[in-house]
N, C-alpha and C positions, 0 to 999 in steps of 0.2 A: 519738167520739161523732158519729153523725150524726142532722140534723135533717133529716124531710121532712115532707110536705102531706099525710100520709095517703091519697093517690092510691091507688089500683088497681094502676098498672103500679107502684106503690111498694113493693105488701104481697104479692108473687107468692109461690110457694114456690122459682123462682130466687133472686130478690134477697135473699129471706131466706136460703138458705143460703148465696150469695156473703159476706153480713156475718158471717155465723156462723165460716165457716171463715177469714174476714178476721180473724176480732175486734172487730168495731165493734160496741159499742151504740148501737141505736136509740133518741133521744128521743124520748116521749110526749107529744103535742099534743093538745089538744081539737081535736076538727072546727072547721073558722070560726072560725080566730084568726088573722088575718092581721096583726093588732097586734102580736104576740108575735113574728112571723116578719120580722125583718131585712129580709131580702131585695127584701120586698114595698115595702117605702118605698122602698129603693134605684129598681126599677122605675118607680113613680108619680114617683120626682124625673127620673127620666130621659125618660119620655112628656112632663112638663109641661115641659121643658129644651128639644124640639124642637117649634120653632114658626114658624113655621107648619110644619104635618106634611108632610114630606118626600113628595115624587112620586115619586119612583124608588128604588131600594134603594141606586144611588150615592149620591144625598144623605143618605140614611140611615145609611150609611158613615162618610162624614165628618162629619155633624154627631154621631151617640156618642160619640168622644172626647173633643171639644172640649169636648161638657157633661158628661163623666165627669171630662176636667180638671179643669174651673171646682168640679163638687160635690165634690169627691175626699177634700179638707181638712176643710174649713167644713161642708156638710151633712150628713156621714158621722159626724162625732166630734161632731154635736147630735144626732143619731138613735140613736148608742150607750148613751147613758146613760139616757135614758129608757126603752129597750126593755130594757136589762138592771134595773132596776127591774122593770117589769112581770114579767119571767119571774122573780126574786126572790120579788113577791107570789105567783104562783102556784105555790110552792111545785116549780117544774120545773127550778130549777139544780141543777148538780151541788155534791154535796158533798164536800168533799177529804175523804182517809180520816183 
């Protein structure tokens, strides 16, 4: 099962036949749900984790992990349940056969 953004370079007729001949089905997302999509909170915890915003790419470097550390546990398995709820309501989980 793969989820993406509905991007452009997402919906080629490459990448679709890459999945095809892979096997993977594509999940169905509404345009602008950034709620439903994991990923995107992971992101916004890790922008607001570097602070003051890094000068250079070195310090950009070493501060990711540290705050990937610190949220790794704790803000990851509070993000999960609620987001799996929402994709639930929307009726977009999968269902075992």
């Amino acid at each position: 099962m793969l989820m993406d953004n509905n991007c452009r370079p997402h919906r080629t007729n490459l990448v679709n036949d890459f999945l095809f001949k892979e096997g993977i089905t594509r999940m169905e997302w509404p345009a602008c749900s950034p709620d439903m999509n994991l990923i995107e909170h992971v992101w916004d915890i890790l922008d607001r984790g570097v602070a003051p915003p890094p000068q250079t790419l070195l310090e950009l470097e070493r501060a990711l992990p540290e705050i990937w550390d610190r949220i790794l546990s704790s803000s990851l398995i509070g993000l999960f349940t609620p987001y799996l709820k929402g994709v639930q309501r929307s009726g977009r989980c999968p269902r075992k056969p």
